[in-house]
C-alpha positions in Angstrom: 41.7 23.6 19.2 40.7 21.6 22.2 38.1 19.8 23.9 36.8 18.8 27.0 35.0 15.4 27.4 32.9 16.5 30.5 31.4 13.9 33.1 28.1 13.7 31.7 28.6 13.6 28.1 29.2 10.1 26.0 31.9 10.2 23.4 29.6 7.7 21.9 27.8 10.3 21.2 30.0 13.0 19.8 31.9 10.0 17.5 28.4 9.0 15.6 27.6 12.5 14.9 30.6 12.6 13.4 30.0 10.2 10.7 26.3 12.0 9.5 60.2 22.0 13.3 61.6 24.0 16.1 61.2 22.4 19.7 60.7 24.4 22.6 63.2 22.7 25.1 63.9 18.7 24.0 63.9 16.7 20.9 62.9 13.0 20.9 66.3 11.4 20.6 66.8 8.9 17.6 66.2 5.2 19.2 69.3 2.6 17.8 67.0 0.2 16.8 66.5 -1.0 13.8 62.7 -1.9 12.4 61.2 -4.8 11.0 58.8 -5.3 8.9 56.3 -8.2 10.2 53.5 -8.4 7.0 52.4 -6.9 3.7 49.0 -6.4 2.3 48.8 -9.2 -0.6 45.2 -8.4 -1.6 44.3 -6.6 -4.8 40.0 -6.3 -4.0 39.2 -3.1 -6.2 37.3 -1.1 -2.8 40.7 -0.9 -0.8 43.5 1.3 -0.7 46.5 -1.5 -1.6 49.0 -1.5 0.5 47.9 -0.7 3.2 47.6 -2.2 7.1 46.8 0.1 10.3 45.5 -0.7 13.8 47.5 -3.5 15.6 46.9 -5.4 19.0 49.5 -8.3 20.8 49.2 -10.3 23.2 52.3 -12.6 24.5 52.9 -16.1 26.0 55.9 -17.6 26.8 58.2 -16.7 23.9 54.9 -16.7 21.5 54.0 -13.1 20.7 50.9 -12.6 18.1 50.1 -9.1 16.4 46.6 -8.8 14.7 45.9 -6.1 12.4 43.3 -4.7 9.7 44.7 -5.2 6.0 43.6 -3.5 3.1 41.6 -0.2 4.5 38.9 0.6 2.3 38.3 4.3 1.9 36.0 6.5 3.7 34.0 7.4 0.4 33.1 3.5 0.3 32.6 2.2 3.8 34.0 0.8 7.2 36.6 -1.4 7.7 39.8 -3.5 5.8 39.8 -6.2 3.6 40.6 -8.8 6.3 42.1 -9.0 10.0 45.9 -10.0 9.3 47.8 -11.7 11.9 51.9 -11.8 12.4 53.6 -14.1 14.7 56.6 -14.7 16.3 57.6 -17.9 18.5 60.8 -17.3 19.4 60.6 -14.4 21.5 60.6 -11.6 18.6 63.4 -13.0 16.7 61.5 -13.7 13.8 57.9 -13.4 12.5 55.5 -15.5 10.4 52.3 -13.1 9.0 49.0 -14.2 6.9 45.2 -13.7 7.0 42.4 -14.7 9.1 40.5 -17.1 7.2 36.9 -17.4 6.7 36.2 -14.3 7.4 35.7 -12.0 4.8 34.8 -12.2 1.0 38.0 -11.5 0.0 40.4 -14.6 1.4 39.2 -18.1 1.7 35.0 -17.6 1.6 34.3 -15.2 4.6 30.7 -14.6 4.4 31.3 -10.5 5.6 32.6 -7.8 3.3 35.1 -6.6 5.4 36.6 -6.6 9.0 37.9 -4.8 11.7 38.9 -4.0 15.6 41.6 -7.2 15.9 42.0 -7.8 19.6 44.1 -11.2 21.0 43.8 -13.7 23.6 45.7 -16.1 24.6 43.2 -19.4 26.7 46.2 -20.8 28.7 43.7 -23.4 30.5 42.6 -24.4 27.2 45.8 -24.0 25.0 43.9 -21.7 22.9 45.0 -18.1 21.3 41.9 -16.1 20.1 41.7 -13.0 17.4 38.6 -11.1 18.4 37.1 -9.3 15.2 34.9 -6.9 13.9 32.9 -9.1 11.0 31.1 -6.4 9.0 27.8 -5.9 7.9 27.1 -2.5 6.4 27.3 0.1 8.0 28.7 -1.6 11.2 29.1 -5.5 11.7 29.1 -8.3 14.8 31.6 -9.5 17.4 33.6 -13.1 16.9 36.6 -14.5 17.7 39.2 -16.8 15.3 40.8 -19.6 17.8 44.4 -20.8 16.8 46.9 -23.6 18.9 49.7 -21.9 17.5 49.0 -18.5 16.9 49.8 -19.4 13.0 47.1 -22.1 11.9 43.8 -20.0 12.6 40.0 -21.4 11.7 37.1 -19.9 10.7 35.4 -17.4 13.0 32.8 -18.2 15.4 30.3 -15.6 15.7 29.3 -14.0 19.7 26.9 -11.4 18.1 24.6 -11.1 15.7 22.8 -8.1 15.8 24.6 -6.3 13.4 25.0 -3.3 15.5 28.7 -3.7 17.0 32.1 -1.7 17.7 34.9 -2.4 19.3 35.5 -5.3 20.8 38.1 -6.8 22.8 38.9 -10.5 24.1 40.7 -11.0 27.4 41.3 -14.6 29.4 41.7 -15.4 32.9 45.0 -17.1 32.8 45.8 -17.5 36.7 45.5 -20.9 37.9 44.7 -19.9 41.3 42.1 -17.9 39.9 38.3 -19.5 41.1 37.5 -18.5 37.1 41.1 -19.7 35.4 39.8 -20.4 31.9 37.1 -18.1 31.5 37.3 -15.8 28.9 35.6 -12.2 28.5 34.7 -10.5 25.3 33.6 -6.9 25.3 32.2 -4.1 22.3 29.9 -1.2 22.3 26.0 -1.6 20.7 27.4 1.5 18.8 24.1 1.1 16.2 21.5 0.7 19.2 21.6 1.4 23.1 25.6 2.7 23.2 26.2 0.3 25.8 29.3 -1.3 26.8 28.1 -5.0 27.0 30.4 -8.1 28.3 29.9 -11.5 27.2 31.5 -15.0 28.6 33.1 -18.1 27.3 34.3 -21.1 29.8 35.1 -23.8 26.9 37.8 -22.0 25.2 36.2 -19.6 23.3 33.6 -22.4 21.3 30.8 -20.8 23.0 29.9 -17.6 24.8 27.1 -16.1 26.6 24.7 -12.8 26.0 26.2 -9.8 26.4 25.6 -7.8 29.7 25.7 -4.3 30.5 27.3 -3.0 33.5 24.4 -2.3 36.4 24.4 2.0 35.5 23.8 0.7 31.7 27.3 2.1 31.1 27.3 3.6 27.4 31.3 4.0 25.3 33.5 2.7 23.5 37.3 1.2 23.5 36.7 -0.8 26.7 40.2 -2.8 27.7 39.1 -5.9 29.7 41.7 -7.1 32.2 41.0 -9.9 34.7 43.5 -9.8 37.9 44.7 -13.0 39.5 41.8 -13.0 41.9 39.9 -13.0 39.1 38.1 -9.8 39.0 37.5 -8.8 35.8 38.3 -4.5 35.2 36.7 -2.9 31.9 38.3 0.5 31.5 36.6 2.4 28.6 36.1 5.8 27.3 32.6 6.5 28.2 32.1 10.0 30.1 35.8 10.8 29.9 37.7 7.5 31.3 35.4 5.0 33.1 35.5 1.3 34.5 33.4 -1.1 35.5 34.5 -4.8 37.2 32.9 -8.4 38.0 33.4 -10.1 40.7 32.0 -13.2 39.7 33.4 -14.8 36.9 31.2 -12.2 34.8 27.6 -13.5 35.8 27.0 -9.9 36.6 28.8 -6.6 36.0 28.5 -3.9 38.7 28.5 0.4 38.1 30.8 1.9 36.5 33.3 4.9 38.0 35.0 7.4 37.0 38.8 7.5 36.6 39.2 10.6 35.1 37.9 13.2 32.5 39.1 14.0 29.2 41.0 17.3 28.2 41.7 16.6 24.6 43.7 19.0 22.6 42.5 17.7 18.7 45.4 16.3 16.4 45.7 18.4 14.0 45.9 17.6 10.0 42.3 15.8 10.1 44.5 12.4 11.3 42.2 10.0 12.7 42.1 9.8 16.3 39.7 8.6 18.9 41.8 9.3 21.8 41.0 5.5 23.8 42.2 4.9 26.5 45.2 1.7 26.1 45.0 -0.6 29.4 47.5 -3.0 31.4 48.0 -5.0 34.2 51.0 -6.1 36.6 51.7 -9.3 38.3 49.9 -8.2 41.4 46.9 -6.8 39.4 47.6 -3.5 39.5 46.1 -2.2 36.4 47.4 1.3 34.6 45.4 3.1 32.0 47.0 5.6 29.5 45.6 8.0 26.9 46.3 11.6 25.2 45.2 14.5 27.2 46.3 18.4 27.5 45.8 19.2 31.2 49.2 19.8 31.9 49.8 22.1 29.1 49.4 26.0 29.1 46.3 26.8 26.6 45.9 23.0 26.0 48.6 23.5 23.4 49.2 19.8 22.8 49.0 16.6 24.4 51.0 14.4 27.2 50.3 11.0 27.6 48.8 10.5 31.1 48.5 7.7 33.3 46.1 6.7 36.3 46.2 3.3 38.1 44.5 1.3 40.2 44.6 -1.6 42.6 41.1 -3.1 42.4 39.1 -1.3 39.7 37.2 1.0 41.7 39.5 3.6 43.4 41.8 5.3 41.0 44.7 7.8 41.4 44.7 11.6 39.8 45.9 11.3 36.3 49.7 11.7 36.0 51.8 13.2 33.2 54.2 10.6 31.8 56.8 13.2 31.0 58.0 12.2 27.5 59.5 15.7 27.1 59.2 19.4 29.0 55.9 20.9 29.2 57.2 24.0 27.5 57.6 21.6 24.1 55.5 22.1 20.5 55.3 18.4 20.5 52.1 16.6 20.4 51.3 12.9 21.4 48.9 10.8 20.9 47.6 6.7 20.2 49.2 5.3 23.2 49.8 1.6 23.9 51.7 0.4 26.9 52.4 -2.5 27.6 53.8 -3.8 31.3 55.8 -7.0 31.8 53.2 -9.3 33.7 56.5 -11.1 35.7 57.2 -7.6 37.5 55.1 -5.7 39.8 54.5 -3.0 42.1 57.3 -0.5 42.7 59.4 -2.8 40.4 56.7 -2.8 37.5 58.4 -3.1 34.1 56.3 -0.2 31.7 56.6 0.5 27.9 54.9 3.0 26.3 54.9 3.4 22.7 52.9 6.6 20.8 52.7 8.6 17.8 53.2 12.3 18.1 53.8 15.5 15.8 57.1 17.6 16.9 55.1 20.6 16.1 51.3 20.8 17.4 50.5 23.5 14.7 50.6 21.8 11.6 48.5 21.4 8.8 47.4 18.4 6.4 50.4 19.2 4.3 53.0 20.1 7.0 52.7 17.6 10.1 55.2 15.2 10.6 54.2 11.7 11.8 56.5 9.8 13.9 56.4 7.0 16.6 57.9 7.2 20.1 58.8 5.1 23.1 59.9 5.5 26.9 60.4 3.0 29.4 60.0 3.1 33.1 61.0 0.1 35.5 59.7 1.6 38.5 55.9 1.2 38.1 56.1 4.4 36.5 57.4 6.6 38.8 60.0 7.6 36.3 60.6 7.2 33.3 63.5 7.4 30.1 63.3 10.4 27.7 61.7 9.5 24.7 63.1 8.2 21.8 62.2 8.0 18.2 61.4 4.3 16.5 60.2 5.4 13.0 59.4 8.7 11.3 58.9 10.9 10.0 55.6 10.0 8.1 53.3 12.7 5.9 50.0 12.2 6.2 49.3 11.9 2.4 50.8 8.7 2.9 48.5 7.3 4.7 44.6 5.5 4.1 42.0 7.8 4.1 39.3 6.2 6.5 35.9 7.6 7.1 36.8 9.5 10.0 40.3 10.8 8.1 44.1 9.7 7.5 44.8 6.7 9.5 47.5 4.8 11.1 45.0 3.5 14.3 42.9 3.4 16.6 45.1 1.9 19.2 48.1 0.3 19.2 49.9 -2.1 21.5 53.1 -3.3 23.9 53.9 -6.9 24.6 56.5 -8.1 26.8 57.6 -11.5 26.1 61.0 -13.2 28.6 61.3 -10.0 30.2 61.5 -7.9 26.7 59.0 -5.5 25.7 58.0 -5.5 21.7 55.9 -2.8 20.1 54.1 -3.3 17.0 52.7 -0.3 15.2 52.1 0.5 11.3 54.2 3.0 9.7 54.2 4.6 6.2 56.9 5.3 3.4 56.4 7.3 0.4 54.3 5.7 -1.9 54.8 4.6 -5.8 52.0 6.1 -7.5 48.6 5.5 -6.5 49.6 2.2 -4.3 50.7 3.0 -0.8 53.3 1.7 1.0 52.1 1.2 5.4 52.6 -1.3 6.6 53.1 -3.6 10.4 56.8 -3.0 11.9 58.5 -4.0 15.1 61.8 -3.7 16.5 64.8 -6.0 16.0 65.9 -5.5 19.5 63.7 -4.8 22.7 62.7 -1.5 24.1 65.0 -0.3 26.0 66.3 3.0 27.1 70.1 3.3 25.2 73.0 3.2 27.7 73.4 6.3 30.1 69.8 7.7 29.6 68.5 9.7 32.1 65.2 9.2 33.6 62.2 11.6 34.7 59.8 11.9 37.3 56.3 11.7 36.4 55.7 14.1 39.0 56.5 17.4 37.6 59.9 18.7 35.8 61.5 22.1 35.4 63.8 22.9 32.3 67.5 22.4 33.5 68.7 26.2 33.2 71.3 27.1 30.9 71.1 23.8 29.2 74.1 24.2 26.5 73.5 20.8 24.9 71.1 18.5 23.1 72.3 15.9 26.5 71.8 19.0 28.6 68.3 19.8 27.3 66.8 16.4 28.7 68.0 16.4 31.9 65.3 18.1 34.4 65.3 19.0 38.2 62.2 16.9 40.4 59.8 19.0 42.4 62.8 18.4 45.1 65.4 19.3 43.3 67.2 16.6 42.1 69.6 16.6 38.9 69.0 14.8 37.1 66.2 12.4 38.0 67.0 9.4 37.9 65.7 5.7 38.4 65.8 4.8 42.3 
């Protein structure tokens, strides 16, 4: 099956209604990297699925990288939502990790007034020293927007509270770190009135994160969902969402107003099969320069829309974007299937030299079933700005999906997921499953040991279009493609 999310139709929309192997040409090679595990779920509260943790965002400064994460999903048959917003941290550059719970928050760890939680985004405030975990307090059926401010991404207090009306979805914390920047130290909040109007509204803080302003709608009352602030070191301020397929919006202005959104692209989503949760958001990042490059699953490029490529569009100011590009993980001809994207770009490189890591889930075979797909996570690399990139390679997998937390919208692993580079490495963070013992599960948040990084003699492809090498002989052989010119193989320039 397959979809198309057409110009003029809100995937707001479409996602509250919904709450009333044999490869073809190239296998994901096996990545040589082993995985860590960064946190556990501790809690035992009787209306979650123990143990269980999905959804992760980073965000990295320095050699500080934190994760945030929901802990504890509780099932779809009881509500929205985790037990709490778990956090794991590392300050020496990914070498090792300290994890525990945001508190405060919830009911269920240290006197949270809200039953449960969700959405973790994080910030780092480097004009005010301050790292912030935005959060999705809950109030049934949906909850309000706040943010948790740490010094050292370990020691959290208790939330402050942007938004009251009880009416709120995903939200998402950026900062202005630039000190060039006429709005250095301003920090921008974003989330959906999913319960009310649908719109994407943008709210402001200038003291750290202690106090923030209304939230404002973009000037075309932009409705979605999943917007990715990013602020560029002018200090414009892009907001790429999924609204009527992929849209943005900017500010100019240090967010006293927000002007119309565009397009960047529409959506041609082939579903993931086996009822696995997946809103197909759009994952957003930004260079040194500013350039900013937005990623999410989409079938275009396949015959039948068979199964989805990641794609890619960019953009130098937020307003003018280029046609969406296939990010060419593996041959068009594959039965693989991708999807959850989170890239992350090394904000020390730029341009033509741009530093990208892409991490994903995918099923080697499309046409699976609840009982026979095959859950893995995947990574490339490009150090080009994208122009080419490594063939992909496995990081964990593969997972059933009877492992998984059964959310209200089906099995979950997340939303989104992120990419963080920290000295010039790039660290994923992602939640992946084992078999359970009994009725506890066993999911939980993993990294990598080592960075990303394509192994030694990899070959790399163009994002512009591949043909099969013929007569391929070999696994090696099978991942080597010609360019539109007719280059073998392509390779980084």
């Amino acid at each position: 099956m397959h979809r198309n999310i057409p110009m003029n139709t809100s995937r707001f929309v479409m996602i509250v209604l919904g709450f009333a192997v044999s490869f073809a040409q190239a296998v994901p090679s096996r990545a040589q990297n082993p995985l860590v595990k960064i946190s556990i779920d501790k809690f035992t509260n009787s209306d979650s699925v123990h143990k269980t943790e999905v959804e992760p965002d980073t965000f990295s400064w320095g050699s500080t990288i934190v994760s945030a994460f929901h802990v504890g999903r509780r099932p779809g048959t009881i509500g929205w939502g985790s037990a709490d917003v778990g956090f794991a941290t590392s300050t020496d550059g990914g070498n090792t990790w300290k994890f525990g719970y945001l508190p405060g928050l919830t009911v269920n760890y240290k006197n949270g007034p809200y039953y449960g939680a969700a959405d973790p985004s994080v910030a780092y405030d480097a004009k005010h020293g301050v790292w912030m975990i935005s959060t999705l307090p809950l109030i049934n059926p949906i909850g309000d927007v706040a943010v948790s401010r740490s010094r050292d991404g370990i020691h959290w207090g208790k939330p402050i509270v942007i938004d009251k009306t009880h009416a709120d979805d995903k939200n998402w914390t950026v900062c202005d770190n630039t000190p060039t920047s006429p709005f250095y130290g301003n920090c921008y909040t974003e989330w959906d009135a999913a319960a009310t109007s649908g719109r994407v509204l943008m709210s402001t803080s200038s003291d750290g994160g202690v106090t923030w302003g209304p939230g404002k709608p973009s000037a075309d009352q932009a409705t979605g969902l999943g917007g990715e602030p990013l602020v560029q070191p002018n200090g414009t301020v892009v907001v790429p969402f999924q609204g009527s397929g992929i849209n943005a919006f900017r500010s100019t202005d240090g967010g006293q107003t927000w002007g119309r959104s565009v397009t960047v692209a529409g959506i041609s989503e082939h579903l993931v099969a086996g009822g696995l949760r997946d809103f197909d958001l759009p994952s957003a990042e930004i260079d040194g320069a500013g350039n900013v490059f937005v990623v999410w699953a989409d079938c275009r490029f396949r015959t039948g829309c068979s199964s989805n490529d990641i794609v890619m569009s960019t953009s130098a100011d937020g307003q003018t974007w280029t046609a969406p590009s296939r990010i060419p993980i593996d041959p068009t001809t594959s039965t693989v299937d991708h999807f959850l994207p989170g890239i992350g770009v090394d904000h020390d490189t730029s341009g033509d030299t741009a530093h990208l890591a892409l991490v994903y889930y995918y099923y080697p075979t499309a046409r699976c079933t609840s009982s026979t797909c095959q859950l893995d996570v995947g990574f490339v690399t490009s150090e080009d700005g994208g122009k080419t990139w490594t063939g992909g390679s496995q990081l964990a997998g593969p997972m059933q999906l009877s492992w998984l937390p059964v959310s209200d919208l089906g099995p979950m692993v997340a939303d989104y997921i992120s990419v963080s580079y920290t000295n010039g490495n790039a660290f994923g963070v992602f939640a992946v499953a084992k078999a359970p013992s009994g009725s506890v599960l066993d999911e939980a948040m993993y990294t990598t040991k080592n960075p990303l990084a394509a192994a030694a003699g990899e070959p790399s492809f163009s994002s512009q279009g591949e043909k099969p090498v013929p007569g391929a002989k070999s696994d090696y052989e099978r991942k080597l493609y010609y360019d539109d010119e007719g280059r073998y193989p392509v390779r980084k320039k």
